[in-house]
N, C-alpha and C positions, 0 to 999 in steps of 0.2 A: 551339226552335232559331231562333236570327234570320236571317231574310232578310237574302239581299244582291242589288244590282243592280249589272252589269255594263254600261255602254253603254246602259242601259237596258231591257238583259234581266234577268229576273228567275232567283236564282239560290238555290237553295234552302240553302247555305252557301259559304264563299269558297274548295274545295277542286276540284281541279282537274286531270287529266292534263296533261304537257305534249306538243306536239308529238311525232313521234318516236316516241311510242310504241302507236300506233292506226291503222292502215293499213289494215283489211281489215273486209267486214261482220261476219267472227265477231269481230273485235278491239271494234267497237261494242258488240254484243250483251254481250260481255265486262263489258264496262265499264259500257254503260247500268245494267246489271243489279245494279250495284257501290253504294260509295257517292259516289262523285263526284259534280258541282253540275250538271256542263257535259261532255260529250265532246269533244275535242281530237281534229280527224281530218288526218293529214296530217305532215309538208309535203306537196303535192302540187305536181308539176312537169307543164310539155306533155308530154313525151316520158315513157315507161317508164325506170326506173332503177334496174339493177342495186344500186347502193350502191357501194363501194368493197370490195375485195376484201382474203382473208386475213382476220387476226384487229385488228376495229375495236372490241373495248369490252375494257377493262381496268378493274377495282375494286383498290384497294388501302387500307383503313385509312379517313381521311379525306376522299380524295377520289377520283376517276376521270376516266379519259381515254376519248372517244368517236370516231370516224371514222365515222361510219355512211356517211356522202355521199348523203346524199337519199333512201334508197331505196323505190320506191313502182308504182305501176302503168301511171300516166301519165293525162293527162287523160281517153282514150277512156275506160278502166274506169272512172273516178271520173263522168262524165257519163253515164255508165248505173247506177252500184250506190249515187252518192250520195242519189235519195229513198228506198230503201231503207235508208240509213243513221240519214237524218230521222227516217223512221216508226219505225225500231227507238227510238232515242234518245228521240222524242216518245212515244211509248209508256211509257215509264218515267220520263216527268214532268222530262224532262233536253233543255235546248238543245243545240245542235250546233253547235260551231263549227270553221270547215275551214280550213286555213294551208295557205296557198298559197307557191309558191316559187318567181321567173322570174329567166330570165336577158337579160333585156331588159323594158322598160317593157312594151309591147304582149303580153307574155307575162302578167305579171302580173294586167293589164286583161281578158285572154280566160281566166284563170283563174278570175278571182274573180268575172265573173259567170257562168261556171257554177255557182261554189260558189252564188250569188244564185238562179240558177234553178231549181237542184234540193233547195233548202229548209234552205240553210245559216240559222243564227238570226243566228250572228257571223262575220266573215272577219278570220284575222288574217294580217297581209304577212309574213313569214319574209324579212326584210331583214338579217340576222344570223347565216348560218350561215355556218361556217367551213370544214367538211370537203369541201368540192366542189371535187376536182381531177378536169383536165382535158389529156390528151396529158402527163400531168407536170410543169402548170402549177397553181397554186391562184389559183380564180376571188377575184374581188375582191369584198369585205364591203360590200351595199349602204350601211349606213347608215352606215359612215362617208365618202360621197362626199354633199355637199349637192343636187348638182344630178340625181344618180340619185336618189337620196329623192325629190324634189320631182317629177320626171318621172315614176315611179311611179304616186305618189297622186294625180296631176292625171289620168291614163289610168285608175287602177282607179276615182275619182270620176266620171271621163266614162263610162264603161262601167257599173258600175252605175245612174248616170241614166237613160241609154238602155234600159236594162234595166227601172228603173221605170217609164219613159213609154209603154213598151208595151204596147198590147191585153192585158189580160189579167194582167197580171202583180202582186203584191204589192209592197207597197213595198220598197224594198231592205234589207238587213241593214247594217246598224254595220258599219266596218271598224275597225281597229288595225295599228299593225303592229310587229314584235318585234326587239328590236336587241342590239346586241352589250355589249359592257361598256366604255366610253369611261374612258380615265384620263386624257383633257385635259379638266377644265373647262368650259373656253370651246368647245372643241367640242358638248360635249354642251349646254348651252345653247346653242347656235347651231343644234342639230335641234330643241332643244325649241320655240325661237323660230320653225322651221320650222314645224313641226307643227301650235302653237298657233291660227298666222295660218292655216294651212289648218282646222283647227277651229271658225273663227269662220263657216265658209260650211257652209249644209246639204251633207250627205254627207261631211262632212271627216272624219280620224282623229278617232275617240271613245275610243281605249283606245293605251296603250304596252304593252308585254310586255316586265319586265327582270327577267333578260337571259340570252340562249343565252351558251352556255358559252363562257370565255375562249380565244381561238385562240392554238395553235399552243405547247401545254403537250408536252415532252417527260418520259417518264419513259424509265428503263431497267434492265431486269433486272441479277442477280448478277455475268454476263456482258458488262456493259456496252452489250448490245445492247436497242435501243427493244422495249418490249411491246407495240407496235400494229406491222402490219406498213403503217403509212401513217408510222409513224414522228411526224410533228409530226398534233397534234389537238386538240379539245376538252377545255379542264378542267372537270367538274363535280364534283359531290359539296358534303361538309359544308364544305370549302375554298371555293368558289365562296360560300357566302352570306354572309360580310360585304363581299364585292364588290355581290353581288342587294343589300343591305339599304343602302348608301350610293348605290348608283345609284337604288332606288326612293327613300328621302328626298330625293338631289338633283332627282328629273324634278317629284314632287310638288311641290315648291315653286317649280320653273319652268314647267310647265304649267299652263293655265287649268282652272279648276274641270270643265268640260264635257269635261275629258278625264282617265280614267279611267287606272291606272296596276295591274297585274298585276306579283306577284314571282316570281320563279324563280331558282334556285339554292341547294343544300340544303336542301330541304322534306324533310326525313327523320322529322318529327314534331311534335307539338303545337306547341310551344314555337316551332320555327321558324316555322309559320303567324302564330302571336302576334306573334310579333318582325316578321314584314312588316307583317300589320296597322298595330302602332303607329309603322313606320316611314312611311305611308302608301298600302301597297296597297291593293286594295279587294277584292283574289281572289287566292291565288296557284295556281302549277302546280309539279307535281312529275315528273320521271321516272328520277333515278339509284336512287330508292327503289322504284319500280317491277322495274328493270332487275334493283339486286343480290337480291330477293326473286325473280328466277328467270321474270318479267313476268309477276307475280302481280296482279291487280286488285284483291286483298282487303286489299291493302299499303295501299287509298286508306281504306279504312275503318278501318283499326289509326291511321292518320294524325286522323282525324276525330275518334275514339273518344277519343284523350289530345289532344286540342285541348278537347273537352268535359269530360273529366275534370278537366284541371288547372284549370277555370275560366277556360278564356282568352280564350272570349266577353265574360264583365264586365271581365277587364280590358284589350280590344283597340277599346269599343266604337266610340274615335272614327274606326275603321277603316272599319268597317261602317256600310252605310246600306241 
């Protein structure tokens, strides 16, 4: 089987959980255990997170709608259970990477070095979720504000610094960070051209993550009434990947070589993994196939299995490195 490297991490194929769906030590355990490349642990926020309430994941046919709203433990638990998470994960010959999720820069920054200090390998920035309401408001999608982007990673860059120049500590982990689905263009090149120029200084973004699911997809029952009870949500599914597969060709050819590009968005089998490959990922992640298998871990291996059966190694190679 061909290696791949992520950021510089070594990856033992380019399959992957995504976010979302790995919150807890036995959710590691789960999964290490599995055939995934990489453990996906996270989003993780400062504060404890209920999620959003009522019924937030709906499957239908080709694609699905999610609300989940963040839901997770909060930093306390994750600054206690994540080197036990490492050690499960390292144990099984599998990095760990932990997505983080703030609601302000300095949230972000005291996130991801703890993910730094309790033996995270990758941090990725969760700059793209949509389901996070608030009093009845719905919070605003980091990555499409330029100057929240930039303030982010200039504080999680300074914070992991600090973090490496300390007595004692290993050098920092890569970070990345994961973004929404951009249909203007010039937008989305104007983050890449963001990113790029922070890429060109040690500690910069080394990986993109595209792309969490499209905000604010309604669906509706027989009855004409929404099947999530948040009403507006995330689209993913089979529907979501020629959106993943035109945003990964566009970032790859506007990001500099030294930054890494992950697909997400119907990874429901071989063929999908293939298809990002040759549109220029170098990893992807999956979680609607996770989900509608009942969040079955062995869904990652049924994934792997018809990626090597159909031969999609020889024909993705210029994916992989």
């Amino acid at each position: 089987m061909g290696g791949v490297t992520l950021a510089g991490v070594a990856l033992e194929h380019p399959i992957m959980n995504a976010a979302g769906t790995c919150k807890t030590v036995d959710d590691v355990t789960a999964l290490a255990r599995g055939a995934v490349a990489a453990v996906v642990v996270g989003s993780i926020t400062r504060d404890a997170r209920t999620g959003n309430g009522g019924e937030v994941y709906w499957s239908g046919g080709s694609y699905s709608l999610n609300a989940l709203g963040l839901p997770n433990r909060g930093i306390g638990y994750y600054a206690e259970q994540l080197p036990a998470m490492a050690d499960i994960a390292h144990g099984y010959g599998k990095p760990l990477v932990v997505s983080v999720a703030g609601f302000a820069a300095e949230e972000y920054a005291t996130l991801a070095r703890v993910a730094a200090d309790t033996g995270a390998d990758l941090i990725e920035l969760n700059l793209g979720c949509p389901n996070v309401w608030d009093g009845g408001s719905q919070k605003r999608i980091a990555c499409f504000d330029p100057g929240q982007t930039d303030a982010i990673c200039a504080q999680v860059e300074a914070a992991l610094a600090a973090g490496r120049a300390g007595p004692g500590h290993r050098r920092a982990p890569a970070y990345g960070v994961k973004v929404s689905p951009f249909s203007d263009p010039e937008a989305l090149a104007d983050l890449a051209a963001l990113l790029g120029r922070r890429s060109e200084a040690d500690g910069g973004p080394r990986f993109v993550t595209a792309v969490n699911t499209f905000p604010n997809a309604l669906v509706l029952d027989d009855r004409r009434r929404p099947v999530l009870d948040v009403a507006l949500a995330g689209l993913s599914g089979a529907a979501l990947k020629p959106v993943g597969l035109g945003q990964v060709r566009q970032l790859r050819a506007l990001l500099p070589e030294q930054v890494d590009v992950v697909g997400v968005g119907g990874v429901l089998g071989g063929r999908d993994v293939a298809d990002y490959l040759a549109a220029g990922a170098r990893a992807v992640q999956g979680a609607t196939a996770f989900w509608n298998r009942g969040e079955d871990p062995t869904v990652f291996g049924d994934i792997l299995s018809d990626w090597i059966d159909a031969g999609s190694m020889a024909d993705t190679s210029a994916g992989v490195g």
